[in-house]
mmCIF file of the N, C-alpha and C atoms, coordinates in Angstrom:
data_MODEL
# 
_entry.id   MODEL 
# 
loop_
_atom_site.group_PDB 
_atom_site.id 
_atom_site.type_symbol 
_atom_site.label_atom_id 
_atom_site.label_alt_id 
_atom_site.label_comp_id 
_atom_site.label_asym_id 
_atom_site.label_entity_id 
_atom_site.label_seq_id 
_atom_site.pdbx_PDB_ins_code 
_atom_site.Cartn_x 
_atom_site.Cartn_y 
_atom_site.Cartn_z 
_atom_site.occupancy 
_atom_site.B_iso_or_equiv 
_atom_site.pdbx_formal_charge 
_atom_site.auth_seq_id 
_atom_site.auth_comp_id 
_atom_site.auth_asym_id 
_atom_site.auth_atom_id 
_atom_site.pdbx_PDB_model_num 
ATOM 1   N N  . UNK A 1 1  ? 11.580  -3.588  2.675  1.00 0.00 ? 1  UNK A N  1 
ATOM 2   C CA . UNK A 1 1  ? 11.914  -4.851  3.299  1.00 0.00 ? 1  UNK A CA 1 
ATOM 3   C C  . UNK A 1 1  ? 10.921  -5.135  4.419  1.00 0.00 ? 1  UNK A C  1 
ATOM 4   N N  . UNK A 1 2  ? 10.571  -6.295  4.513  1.00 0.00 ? 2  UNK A N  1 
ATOM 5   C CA . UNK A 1 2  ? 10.188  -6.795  5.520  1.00 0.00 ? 2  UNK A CA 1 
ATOM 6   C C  . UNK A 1 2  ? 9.960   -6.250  6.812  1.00 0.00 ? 2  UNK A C  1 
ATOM 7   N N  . UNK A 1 3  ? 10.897  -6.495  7.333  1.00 0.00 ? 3  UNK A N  1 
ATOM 8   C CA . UNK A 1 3  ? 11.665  -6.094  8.483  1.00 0.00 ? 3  UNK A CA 1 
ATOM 9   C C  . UNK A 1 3  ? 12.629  -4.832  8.664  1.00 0.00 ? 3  UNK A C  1 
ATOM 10  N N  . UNK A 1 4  ? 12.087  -4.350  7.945  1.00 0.00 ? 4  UNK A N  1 
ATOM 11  C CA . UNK A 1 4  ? 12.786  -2.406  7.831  1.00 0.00 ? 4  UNK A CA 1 
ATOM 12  C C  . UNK A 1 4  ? 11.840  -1.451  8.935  1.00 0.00 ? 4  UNK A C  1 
ATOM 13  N N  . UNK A 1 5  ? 12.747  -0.943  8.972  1.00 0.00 ? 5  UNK A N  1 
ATOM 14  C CA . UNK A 1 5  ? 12.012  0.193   10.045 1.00 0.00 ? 5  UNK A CA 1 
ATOM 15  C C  . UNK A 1 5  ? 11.173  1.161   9.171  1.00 0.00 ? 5  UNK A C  1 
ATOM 16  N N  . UNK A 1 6  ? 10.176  1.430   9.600  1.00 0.00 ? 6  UNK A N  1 
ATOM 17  C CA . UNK A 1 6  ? 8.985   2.187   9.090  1.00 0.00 ? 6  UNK A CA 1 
ATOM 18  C C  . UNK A 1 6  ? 8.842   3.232   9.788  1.00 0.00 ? 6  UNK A C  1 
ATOM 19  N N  . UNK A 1 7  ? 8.154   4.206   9.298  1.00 0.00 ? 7  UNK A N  1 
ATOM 20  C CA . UNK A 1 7  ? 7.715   5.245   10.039 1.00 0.00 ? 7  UNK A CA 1 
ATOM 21  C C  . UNK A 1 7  ? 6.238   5.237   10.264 1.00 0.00 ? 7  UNK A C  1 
ATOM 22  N N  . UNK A 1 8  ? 5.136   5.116   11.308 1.00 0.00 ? 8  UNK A N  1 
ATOM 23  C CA . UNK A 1 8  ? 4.293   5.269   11.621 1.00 0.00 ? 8  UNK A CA 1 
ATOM 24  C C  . UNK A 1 8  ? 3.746   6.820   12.199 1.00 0.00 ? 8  UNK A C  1 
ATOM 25  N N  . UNK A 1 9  ? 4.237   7.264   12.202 1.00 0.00 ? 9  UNK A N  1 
ATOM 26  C CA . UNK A 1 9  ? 3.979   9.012   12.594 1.00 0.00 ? 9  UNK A CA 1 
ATOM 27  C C  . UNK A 1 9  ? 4.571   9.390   11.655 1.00 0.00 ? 9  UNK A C  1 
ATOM 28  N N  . UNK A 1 10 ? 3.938   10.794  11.654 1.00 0.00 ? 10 UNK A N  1 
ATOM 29  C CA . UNK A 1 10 ? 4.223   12.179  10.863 1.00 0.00 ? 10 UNK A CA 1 
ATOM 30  C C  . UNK A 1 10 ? 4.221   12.090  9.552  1.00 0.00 ? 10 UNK A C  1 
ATOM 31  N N  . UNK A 1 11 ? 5.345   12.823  8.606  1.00 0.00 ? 11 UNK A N  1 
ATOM 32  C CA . UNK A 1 11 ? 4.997   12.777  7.299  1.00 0.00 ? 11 UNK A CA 1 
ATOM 33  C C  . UNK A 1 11 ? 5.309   11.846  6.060  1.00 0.00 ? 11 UNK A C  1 
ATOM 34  N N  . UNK A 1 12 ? 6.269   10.958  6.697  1.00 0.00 ? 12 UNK A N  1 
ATOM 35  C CA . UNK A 1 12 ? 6.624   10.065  6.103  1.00 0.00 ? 12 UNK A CA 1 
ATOM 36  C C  . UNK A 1 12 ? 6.178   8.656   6.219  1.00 0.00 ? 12 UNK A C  1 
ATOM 37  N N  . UNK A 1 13 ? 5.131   8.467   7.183  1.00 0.00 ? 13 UNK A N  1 
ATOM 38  C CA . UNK A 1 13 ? 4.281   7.297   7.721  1.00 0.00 ? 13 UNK A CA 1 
ATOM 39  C C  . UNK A 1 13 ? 3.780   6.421   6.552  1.00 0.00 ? 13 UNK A C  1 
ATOM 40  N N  . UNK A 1 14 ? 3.528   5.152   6.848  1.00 0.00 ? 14 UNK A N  1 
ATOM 41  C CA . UNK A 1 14 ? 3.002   4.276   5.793  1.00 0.00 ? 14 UNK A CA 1 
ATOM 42  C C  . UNK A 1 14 ? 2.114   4.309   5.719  1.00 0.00 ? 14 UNK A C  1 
ATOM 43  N N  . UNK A 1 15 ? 1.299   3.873   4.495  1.00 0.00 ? 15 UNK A N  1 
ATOM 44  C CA . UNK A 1 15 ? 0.231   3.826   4.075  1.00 0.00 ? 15 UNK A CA 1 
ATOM 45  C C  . UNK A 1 15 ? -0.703  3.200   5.018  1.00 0.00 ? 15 UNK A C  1 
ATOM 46  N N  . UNK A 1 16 ? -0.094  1.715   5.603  1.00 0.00 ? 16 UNK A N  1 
ATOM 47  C CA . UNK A 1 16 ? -1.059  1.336   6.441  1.00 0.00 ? 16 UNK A CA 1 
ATOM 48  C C  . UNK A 1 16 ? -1.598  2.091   7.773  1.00 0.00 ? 16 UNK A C  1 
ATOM 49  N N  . UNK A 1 17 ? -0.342  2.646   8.462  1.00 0.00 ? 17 UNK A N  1 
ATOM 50  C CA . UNK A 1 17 ? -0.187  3.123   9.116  1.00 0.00 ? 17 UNK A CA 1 
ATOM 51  C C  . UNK A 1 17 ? -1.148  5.042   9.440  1.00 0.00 ? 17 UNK A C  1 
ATOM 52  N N  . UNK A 1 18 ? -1.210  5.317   7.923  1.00 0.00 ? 18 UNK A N  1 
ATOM 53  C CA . UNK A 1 18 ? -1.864  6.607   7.412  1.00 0.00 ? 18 UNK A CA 1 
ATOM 54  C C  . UNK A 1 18 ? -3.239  5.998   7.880  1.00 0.00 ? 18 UNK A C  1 
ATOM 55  N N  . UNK A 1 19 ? -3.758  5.102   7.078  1.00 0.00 ? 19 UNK A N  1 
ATOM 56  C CA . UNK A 1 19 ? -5.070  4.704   7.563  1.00 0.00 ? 19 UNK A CA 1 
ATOM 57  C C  . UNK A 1 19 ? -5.384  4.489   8.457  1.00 0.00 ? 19 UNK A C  1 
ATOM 58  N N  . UNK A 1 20 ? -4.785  3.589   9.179  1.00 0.00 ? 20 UNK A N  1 
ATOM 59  C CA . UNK A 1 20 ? -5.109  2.940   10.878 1.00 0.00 ? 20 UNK A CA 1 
ATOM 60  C C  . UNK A 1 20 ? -5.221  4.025   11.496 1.00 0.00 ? 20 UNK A C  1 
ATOM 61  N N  . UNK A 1 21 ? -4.198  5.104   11.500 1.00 0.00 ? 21 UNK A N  1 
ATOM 62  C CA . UNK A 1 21 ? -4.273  6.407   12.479 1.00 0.00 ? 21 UNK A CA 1 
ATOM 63  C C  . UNK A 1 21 ? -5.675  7.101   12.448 1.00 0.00 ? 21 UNK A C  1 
ATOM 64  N N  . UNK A 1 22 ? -6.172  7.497   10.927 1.00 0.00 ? 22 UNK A N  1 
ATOM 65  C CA . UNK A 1 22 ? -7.110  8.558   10.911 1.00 0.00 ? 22 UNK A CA 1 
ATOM 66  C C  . UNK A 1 22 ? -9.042  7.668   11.174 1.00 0.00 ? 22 UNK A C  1 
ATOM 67  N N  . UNK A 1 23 ? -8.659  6.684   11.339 1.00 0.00 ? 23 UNK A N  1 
ATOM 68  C CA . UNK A 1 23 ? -9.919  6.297   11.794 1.00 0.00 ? 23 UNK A CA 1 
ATOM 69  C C  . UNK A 1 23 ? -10.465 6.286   12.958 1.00 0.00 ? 23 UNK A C  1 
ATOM 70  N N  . UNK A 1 24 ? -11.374 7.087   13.243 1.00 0.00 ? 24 UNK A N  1 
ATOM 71  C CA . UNK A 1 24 ? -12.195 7.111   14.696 1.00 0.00 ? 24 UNK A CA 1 
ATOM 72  C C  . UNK A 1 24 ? -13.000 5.427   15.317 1.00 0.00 ? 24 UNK A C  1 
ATOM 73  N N  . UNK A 1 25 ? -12.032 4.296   15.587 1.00 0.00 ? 25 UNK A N  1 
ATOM 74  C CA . UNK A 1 25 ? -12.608 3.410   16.164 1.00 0.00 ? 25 UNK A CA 1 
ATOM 75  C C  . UNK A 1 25 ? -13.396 3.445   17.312 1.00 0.00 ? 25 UNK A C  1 
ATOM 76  N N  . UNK A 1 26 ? -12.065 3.635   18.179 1.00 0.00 ? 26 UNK A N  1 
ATOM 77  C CA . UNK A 1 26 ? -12.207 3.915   19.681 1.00 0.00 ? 26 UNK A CA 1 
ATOM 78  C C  . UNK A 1 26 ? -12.182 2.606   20.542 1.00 0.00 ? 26 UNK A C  1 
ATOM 79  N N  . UNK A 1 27 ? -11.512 2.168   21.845 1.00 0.00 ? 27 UNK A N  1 
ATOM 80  C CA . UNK A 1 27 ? -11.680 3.130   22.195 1.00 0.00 ? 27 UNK A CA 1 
ATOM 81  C C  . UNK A 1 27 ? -10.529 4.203   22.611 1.00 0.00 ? 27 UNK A C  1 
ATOM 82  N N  . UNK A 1 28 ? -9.539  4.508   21.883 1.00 0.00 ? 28 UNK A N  1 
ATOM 83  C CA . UNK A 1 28 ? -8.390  5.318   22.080 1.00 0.00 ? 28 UNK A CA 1 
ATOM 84  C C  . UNK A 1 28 ? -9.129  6.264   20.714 1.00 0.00 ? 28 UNK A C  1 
ATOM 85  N N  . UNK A 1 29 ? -8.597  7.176   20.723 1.00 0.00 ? 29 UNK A N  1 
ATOM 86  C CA . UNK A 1 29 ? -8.979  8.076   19.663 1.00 0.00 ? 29 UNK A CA 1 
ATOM 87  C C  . UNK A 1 29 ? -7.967  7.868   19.043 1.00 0.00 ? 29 UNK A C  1 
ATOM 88  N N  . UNK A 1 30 ? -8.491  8.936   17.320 1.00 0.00 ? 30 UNK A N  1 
ATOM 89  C CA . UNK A 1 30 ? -7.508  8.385   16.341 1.00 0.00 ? 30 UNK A CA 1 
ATOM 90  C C  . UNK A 1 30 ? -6.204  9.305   16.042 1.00 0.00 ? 30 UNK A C  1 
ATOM 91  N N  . UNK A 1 31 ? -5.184  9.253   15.355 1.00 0.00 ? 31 UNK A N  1 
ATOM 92  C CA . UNK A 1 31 ? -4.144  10.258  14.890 1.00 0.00 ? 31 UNK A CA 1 
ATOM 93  C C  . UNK A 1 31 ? -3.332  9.617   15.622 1.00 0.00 ? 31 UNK A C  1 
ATOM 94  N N  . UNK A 1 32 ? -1.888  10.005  16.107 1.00 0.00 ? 32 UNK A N  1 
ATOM 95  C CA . UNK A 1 32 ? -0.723  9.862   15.783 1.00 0.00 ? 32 UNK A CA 1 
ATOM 96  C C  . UNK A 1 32 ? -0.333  8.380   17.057 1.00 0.00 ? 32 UNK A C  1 
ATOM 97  N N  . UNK A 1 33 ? 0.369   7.846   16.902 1.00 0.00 ? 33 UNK A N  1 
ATOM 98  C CA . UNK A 1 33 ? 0.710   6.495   17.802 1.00 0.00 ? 33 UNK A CA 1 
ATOM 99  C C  . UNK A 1 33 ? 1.576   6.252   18.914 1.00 0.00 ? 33 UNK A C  1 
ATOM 100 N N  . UNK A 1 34 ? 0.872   7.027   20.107 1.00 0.00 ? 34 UNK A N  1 
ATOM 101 C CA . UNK A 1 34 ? 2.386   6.784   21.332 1.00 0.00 ? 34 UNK A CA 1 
ATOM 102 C C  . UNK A 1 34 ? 3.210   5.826   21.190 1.00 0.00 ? 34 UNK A C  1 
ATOM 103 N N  . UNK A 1 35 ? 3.189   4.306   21.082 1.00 0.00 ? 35 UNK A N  1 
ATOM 104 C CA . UNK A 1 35 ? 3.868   3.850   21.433 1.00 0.00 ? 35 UNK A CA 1 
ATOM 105 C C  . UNK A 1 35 ? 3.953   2.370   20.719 1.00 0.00 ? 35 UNK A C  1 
ATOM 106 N N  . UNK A 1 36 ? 4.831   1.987   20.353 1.00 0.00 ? 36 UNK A N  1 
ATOM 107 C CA . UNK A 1 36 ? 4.773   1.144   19.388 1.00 0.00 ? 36 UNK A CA 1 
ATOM 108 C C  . UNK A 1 36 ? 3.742   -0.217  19.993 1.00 0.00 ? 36 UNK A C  1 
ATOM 109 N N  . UNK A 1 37 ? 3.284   -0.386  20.600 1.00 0.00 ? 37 UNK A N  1 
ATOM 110 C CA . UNK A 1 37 ? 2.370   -1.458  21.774 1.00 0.00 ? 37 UNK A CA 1 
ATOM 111 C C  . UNK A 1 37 ? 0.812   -1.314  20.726 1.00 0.00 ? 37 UNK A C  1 
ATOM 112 N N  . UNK A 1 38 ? 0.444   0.196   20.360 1.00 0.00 ? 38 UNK A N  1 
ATOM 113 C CA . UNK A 1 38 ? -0.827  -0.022  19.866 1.00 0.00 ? 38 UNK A CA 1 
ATOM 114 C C  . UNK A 1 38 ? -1.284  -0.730  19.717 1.00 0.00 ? 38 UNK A C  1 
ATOM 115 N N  . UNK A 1 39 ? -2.226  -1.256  19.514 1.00 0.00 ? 39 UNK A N  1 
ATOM 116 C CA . UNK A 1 39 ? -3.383  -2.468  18.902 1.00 0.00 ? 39 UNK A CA 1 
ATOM 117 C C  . UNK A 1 39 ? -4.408  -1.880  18.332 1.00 0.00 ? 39 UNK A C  1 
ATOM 118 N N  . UNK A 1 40 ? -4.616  -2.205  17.101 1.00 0.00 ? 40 UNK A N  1 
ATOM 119 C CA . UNK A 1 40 ? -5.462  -2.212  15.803 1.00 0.00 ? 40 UNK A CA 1 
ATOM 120 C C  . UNK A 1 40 ? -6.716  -3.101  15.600 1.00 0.00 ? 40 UNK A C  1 
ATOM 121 N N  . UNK A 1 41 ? -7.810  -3.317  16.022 1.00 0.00 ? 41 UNK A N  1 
ATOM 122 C CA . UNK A 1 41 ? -8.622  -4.556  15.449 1.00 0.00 ? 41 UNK A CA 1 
ATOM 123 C C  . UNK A 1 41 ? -9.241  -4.437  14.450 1.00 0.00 ? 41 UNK A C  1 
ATOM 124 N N  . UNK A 1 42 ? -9.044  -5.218  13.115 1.00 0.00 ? 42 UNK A N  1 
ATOM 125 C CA . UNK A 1 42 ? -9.325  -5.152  12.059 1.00 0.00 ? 42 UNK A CA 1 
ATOM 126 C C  . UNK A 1 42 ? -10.484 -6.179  11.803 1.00 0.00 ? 42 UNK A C  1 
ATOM 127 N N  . UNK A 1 43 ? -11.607 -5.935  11.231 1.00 0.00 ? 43 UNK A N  1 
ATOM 128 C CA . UNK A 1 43 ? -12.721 -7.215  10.937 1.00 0.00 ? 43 UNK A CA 1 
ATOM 129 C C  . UNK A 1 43 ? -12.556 -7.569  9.511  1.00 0.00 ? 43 UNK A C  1 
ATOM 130 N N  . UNK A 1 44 ? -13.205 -8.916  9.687  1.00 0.00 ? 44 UNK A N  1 
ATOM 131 C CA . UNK A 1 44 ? -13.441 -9.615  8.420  1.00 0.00 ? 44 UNK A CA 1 
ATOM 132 C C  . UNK A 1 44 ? -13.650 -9.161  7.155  1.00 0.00 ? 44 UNK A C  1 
ATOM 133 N N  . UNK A 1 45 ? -14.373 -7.393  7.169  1.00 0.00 ? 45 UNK A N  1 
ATOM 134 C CA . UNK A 1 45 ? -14.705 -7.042  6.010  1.00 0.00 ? 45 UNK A CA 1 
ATOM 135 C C  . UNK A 1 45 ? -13.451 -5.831  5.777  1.00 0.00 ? 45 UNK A C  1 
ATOM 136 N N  . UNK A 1 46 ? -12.433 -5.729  6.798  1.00 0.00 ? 46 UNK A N  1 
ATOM 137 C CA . UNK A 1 46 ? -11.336 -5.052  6.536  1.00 0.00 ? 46 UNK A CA 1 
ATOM 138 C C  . UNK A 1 46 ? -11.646 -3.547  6.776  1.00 0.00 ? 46 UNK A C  1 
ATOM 139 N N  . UNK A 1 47 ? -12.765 -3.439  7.431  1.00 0.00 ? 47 UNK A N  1 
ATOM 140 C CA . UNK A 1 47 ? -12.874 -2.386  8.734  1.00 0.00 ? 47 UNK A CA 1 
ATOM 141 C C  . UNK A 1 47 ? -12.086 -2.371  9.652  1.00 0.00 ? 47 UNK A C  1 
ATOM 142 N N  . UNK A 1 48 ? -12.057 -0.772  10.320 1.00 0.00 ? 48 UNK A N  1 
ATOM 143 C CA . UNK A 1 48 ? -11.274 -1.196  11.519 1.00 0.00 ? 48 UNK A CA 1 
ATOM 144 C C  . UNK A 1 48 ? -12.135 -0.969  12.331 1.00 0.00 ? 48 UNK A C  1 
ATOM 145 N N  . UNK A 1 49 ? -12.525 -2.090  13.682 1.00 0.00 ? 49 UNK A N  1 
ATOM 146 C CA . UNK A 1 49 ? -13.410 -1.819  14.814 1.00 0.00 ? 49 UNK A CA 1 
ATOM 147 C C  . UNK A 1 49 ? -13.164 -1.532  15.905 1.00 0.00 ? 49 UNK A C  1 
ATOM 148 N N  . UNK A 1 50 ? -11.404 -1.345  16.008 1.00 0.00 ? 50 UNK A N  1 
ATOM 149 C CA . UNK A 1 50 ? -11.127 -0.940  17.608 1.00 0.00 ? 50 UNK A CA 1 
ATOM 150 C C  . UNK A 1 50 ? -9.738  -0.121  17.315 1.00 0.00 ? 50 UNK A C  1 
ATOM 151 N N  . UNK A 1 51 ? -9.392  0.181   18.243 1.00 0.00 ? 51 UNK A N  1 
ATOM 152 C CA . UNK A 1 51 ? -7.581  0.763   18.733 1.00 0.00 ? 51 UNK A CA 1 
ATOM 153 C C  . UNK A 1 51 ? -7.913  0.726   19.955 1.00 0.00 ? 51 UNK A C  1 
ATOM 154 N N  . UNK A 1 52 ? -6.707  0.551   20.344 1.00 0.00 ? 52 UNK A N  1 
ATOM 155 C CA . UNK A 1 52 ? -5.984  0.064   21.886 1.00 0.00 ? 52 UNK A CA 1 
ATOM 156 C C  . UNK A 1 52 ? -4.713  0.940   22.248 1.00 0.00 ? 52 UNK A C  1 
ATOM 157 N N  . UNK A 1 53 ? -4.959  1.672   23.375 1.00 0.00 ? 53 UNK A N  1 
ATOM 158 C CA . UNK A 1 53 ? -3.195  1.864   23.280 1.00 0.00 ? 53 UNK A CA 1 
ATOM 159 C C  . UNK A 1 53 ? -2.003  1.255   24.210 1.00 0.00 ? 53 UNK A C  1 
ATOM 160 N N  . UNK A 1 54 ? -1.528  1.976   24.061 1.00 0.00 ? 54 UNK A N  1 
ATOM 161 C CA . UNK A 1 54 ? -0.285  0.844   24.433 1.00 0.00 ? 54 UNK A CA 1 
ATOM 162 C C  . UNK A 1 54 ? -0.534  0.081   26.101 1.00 0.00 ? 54 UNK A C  1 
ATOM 163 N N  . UNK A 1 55 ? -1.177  0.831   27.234 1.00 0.00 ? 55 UNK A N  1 
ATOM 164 C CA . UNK A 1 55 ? -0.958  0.174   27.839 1.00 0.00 ? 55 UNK A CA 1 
ATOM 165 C C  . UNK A 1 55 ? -2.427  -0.530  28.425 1.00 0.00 ? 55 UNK A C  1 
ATOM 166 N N  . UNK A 1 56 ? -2.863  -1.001  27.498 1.00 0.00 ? 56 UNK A N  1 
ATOM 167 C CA . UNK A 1 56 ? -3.616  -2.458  27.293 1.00 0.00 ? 56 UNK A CA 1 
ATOM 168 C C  . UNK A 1 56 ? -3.109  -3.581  26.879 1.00 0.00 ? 56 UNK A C  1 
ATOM 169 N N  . UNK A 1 57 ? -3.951  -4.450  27.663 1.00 0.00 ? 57 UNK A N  1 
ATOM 170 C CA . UNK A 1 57 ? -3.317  -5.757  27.575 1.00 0.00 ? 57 UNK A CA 1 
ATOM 171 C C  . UNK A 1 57 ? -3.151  -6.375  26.270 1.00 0.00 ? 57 UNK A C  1 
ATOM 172 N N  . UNK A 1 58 ? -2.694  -7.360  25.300 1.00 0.00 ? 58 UNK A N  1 
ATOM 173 C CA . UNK A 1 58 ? -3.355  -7.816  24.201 1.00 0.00 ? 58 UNK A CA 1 
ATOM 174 C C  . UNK A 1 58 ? -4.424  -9.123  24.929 1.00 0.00 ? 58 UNK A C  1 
ATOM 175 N N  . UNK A 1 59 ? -4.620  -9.571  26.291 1.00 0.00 ? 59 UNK A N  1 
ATOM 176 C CA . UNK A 1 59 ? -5.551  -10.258 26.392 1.00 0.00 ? 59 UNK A CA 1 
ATOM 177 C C  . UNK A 1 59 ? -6.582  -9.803  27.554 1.00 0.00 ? 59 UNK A C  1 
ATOM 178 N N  . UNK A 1 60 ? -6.660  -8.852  27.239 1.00 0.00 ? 60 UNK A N  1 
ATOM 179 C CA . UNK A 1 60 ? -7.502  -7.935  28.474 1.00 0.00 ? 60 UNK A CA 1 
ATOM 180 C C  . UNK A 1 60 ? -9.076  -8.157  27.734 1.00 0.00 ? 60 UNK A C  1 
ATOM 181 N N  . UNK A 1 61 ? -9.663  -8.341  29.209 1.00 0.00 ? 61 UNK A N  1 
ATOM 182 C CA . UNK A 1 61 ? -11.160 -8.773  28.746 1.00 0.00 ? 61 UNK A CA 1 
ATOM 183 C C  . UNK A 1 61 ? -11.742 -7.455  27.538 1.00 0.00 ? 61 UNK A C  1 
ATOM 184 N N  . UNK A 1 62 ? -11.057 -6.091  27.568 1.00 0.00 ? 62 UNK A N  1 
ATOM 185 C CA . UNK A 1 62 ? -11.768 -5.106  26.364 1.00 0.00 ? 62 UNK A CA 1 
ATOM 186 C C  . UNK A 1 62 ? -11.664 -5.443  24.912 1.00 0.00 ? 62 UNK A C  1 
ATOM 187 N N  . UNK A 1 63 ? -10.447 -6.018  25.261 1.00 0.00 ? 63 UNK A N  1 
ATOM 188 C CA . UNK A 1 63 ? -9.456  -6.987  23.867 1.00 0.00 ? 63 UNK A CA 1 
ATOM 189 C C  . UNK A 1 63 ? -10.502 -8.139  23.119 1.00 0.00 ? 63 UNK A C  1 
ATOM 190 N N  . UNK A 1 64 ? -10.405 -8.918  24.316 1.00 0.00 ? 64 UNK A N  1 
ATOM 191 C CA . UNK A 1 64 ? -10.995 -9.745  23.452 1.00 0.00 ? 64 UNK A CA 1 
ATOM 192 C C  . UNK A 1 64 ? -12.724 -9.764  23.527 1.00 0.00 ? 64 UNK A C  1 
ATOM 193 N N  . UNK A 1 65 ? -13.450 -9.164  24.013 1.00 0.00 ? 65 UNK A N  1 
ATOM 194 C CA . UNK A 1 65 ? -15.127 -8.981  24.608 1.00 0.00 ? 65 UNK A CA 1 
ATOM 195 C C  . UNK A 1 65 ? -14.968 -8.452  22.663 1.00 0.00 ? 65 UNK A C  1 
ATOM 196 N N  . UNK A 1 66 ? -14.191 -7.430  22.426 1.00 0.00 ? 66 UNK A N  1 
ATOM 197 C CA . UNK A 1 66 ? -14.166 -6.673  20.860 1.00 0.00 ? 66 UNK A CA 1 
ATOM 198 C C  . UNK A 1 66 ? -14.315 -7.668  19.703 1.00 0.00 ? 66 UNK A C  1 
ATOM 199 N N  . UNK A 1 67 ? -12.831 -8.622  20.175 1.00 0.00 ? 67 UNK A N  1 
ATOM 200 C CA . UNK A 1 67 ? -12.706 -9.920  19.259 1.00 0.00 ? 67 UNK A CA 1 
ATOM 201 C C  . UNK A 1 67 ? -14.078 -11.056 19.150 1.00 0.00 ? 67 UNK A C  1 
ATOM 202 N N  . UNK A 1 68 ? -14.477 -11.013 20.360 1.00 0.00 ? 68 UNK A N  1 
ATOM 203 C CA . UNK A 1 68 ? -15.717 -12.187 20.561 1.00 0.00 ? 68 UNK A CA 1 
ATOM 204 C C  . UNK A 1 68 ? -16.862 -11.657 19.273 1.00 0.00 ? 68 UNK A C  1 
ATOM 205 N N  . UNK A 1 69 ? -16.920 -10.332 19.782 1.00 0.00 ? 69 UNK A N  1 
ATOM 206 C CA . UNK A 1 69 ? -18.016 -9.628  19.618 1.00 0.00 ? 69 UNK A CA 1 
ATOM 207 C C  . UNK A 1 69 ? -17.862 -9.524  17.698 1.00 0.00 ? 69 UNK A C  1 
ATOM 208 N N  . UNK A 1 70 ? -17.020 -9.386  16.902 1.00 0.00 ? 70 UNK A N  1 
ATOM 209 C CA . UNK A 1 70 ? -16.450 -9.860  15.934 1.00 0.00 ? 70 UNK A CA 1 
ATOM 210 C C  . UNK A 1 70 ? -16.575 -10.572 15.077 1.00 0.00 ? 70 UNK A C  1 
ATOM 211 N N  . UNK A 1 71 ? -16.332 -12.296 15.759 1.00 0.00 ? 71 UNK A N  1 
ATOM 212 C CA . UNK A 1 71 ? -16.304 -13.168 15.653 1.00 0.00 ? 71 UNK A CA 1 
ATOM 213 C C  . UNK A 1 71 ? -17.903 -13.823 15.634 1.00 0.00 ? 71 UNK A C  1 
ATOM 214 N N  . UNK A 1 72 ? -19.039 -13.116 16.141 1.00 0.00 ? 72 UNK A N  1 
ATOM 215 C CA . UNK A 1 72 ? -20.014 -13.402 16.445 1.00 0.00 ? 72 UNK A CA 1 
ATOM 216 C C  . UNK A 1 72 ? -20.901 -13.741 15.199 1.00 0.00 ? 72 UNK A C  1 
# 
């Protein structure tokens, strides 16, 4: 469902969630997800180019300088 609770850690984690973790973006390192706040930046070609953790802004100049930079 939709709106079902998922597991993002450990062994029962989702697929998306499997991926997003084990990629070395930076700048948070990769593997398991303190806090449900994370942020993921995903590009156009469905790379991932960033992680964030939780206590970043979602409009903090690192946030979006990533997004600009992206978008470019």
């Amino acid at each position: 469902s939709m709106f079902g609770k998922i597991d993002v850690n450990g062994v029962g984690r989702e697929a998306l969630y499997a991926w997003l973790t084990e990629a070395e973006a930076g700048p948070d390192a990769s593997g398991e997800i303190a806090w449900n706040f994370a942020k993921f930046l995903v590009g156009q070609d469905g790379q991932i180019l960033a992680r964030f953790g939780p206590a970043i802004e979602p409009c903090s100049k690192d946030v979006t300088t990533r997004i600009e930079q992206a978008l470019a």
